[in-house]
N, C-alpha and C positions, 0 to 999 in steps of 0.2 A: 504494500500500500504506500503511492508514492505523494501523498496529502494529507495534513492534519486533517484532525477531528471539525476544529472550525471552516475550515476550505468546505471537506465533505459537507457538513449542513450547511453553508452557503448555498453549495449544490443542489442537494436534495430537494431543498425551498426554493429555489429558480424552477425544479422540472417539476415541482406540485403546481406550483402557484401556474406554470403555464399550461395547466389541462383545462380544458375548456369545462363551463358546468355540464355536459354531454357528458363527460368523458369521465369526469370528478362520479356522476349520479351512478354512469352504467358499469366501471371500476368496482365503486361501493356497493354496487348490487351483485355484482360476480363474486367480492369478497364475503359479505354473509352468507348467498347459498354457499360454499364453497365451507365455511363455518359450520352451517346446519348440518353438513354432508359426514361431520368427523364425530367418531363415538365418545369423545369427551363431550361433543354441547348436547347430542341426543342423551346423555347419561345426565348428567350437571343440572341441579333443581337450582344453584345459584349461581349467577352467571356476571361478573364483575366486566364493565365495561367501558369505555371513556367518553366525554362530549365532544365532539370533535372538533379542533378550527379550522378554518377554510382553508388551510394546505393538507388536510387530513382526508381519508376516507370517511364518507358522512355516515355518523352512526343515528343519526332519525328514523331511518328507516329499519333500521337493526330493533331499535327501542321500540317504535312502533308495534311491530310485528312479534317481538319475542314476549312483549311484558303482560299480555293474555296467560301464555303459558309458564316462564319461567320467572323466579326472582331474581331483579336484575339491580343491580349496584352502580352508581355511577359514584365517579369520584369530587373529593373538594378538596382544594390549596387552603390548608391553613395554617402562613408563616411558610417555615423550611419542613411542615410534612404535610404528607396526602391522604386522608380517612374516607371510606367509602360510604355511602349513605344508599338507604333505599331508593331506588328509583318512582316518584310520583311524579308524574308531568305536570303537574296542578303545584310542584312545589320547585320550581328548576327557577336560577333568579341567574344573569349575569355574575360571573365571581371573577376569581383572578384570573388575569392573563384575557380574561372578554370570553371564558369560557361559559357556560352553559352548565353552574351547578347545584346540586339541593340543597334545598333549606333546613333539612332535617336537623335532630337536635341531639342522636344516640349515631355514634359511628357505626358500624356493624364490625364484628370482629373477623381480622383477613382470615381467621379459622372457619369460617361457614363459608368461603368460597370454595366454589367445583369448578372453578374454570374461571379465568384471567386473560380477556383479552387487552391483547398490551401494544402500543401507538409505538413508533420510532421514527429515527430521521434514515436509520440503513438497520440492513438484517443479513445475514448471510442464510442461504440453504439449512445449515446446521443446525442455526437459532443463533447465532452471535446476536449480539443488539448493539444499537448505537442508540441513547434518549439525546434531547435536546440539552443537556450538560447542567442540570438542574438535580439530577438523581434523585428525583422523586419517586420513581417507579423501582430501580433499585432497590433506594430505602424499604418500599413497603412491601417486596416481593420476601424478602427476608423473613416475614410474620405470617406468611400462608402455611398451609401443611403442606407436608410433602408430595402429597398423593394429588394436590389440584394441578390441574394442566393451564401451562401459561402457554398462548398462540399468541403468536408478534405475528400484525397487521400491518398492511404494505402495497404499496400501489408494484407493477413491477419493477419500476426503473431505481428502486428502492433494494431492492435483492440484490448481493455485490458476491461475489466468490469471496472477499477478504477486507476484513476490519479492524482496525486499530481497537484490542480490547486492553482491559485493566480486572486485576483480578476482583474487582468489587462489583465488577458487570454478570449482571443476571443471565444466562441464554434462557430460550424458549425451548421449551418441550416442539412446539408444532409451529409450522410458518403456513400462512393463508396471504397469497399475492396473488391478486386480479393475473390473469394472463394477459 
């Protein structure tokens, strides 16, 4: 790997930001089915998830469509960690960073999760990850049990054979990258 960490997400955020909302919607639709498809989320009663920002795969339609069946979890910045809260759309306010988070008042413990979908700026096939240098996800991947399945999401131009990792980087069990 012949570029830092900050180069690479300079990157990554140039080829997000320049997909069109077509490409951004039908991306993010290929990556949920593709999600549904794997026997950790057909298994998984609780399903940890992120709100997306506009260089992300759009998780509205994920949320939409999963929170009939499953219990889903989104998360909130508060300070230097990230606690997950139930998912009620009747309670999602702007929070940090202009994200899209709950107002709930009891975190939920990362032990009731069965499944961890997890945001990045790169991923390797493997599951290396690359976060946006904040180590929020990290931090909080630390407190799940061992047996929940983390899937790193990713548009494809996100997928790299090779990443600048540090041993405090979490991999994923599963990679879900639009084709």
């Amino acid at each position: 790997m012949n570029c830092t960490k900050q180069e690479l997400r300079k990157t990554m955020r140039q080829l997000n930001r320049s997909l069109t909302a077509e490409e951004r919607a039908r991306l993010s639709e290929e990556l949920w089915q593709r999600v549904e498809q794997t026997n950790a989320f057909r298994a998984a009663r609780c399903v940890a998830l992120f709100s997306s920002l506009p260089d992300e795969p759009d998780t509205s339609p994920a949320l939409e469509r999963w929170s009939p069946h499953k219990r889903l979890l989104v998360p909130r910045v508060e300070g230097e960690v990230m606690h997950f809260y139930d998912y009620r759309p009747e309670q999602m306010s702007a929070g940090s960073f202009g994200i899209s988070e709950p107002e709930g008042s009891e975190p939920v413990s990362p032990t009731e999760i069965d499944l961890i979908l997890v945001p990045g700026v790169a991923f390797t096939p493997a599951g290396d990850r690359m976060g946006r240098g904040k180590g929020f996800y990290d931090k909080y991947l630390v407190g799940i049990r061992t047996d929940a399945v983390k899937i790193g999401i990713c548009y494809p131009h996100q997928l790299l054979d090779e990443l600048p990792t540090e041993e405090h980087d979490i991999a994923m069990d599963l990679m879900a990258a639009s084709r």
